[in-house]
C-alpha positions in Angstrom: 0.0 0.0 0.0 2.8 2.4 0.5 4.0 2.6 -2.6 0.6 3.8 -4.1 -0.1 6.2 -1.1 3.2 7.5 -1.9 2.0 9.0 -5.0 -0.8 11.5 -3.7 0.3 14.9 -3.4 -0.8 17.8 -1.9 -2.7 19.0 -5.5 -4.4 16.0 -4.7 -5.7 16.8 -1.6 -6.1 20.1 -2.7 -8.6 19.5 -5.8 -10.0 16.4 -3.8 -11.4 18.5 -0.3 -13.4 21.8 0.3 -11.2 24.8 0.5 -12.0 25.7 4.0 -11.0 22.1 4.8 -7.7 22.4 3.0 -6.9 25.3 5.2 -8.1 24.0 8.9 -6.3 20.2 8.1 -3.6 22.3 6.7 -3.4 24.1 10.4 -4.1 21.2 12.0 -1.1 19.3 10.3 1.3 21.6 11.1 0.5 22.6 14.5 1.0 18.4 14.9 -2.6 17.4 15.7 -1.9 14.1 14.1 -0.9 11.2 16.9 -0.1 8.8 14.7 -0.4 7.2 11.2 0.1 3.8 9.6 -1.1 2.7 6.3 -2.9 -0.8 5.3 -3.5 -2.8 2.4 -6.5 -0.4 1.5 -5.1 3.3 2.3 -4.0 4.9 6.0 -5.4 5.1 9.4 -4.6 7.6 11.9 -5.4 9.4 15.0 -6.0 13.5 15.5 -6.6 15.4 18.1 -9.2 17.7 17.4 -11.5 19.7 19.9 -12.6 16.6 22.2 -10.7 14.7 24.4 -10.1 11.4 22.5 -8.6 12.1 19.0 -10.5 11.2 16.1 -9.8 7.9 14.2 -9.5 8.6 10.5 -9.4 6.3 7.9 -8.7 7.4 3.9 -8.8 4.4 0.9 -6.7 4.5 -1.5 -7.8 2.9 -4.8 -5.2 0.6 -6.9 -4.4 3.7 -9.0 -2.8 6.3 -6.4 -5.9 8.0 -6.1 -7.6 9.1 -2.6 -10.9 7.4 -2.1 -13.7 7.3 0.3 -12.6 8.2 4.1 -14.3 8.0 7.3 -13.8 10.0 10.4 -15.2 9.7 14.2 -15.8 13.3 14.1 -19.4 14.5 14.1 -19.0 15.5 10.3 -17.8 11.3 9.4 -14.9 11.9 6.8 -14.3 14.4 4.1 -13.1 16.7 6.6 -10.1 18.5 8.3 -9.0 15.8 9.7 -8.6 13.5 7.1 -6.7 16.3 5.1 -4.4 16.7 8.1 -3.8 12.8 8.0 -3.3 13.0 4.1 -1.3 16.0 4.2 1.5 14.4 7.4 1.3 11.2 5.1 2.6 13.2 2.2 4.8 15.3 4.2 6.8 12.8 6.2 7.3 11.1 2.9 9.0 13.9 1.2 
């Protein structure tokens, strides 16, 4: 799985996710909300801290071409949110 996951970049995430997203998972990433990350056979699973006690688990598939899939997030919204760009965007990052 690496080795496809290793091929999203940050246009990706970019043209993929909501602006305001981009920008809040963008913050979140750097100010190191992300607790930890590991990918699977199907894409990456991580934790982030976000505004309640427990950090959020967040899970992103990533298809047999490189590109981002469905995700799903234990925050209120449920994926497609900050938090899964923050986890897509330390992924990417920590790769570089």
């Amino acid at each position: 799985m690496g080795d496809k996951a290793e091929l999203i970049t940050e246009k990706d995430v970019r043209e993929r996710y909501r602006a305001n997203y981009v920008e809040r998972g963008e913050r979140y990433q750097r100010d190191g909300h992300i607790a930890s990350l590991w990918s699977t056979d199907h894409g990456l699973v991580g934790l982030c801290h976000g505004s309640e006690p427990e950090p959020y688990r967040v899970e992103v598939a990533i298809n047999q071409y490189a590109e981002i899939g469905g995700s799903l997030c234990s925050c209120p919204i449920g994926g497609d949110c900050k938090h899964v760009v923050a986890l897509l965007l330390e992924f990417i990052r920590s790769s570089e």
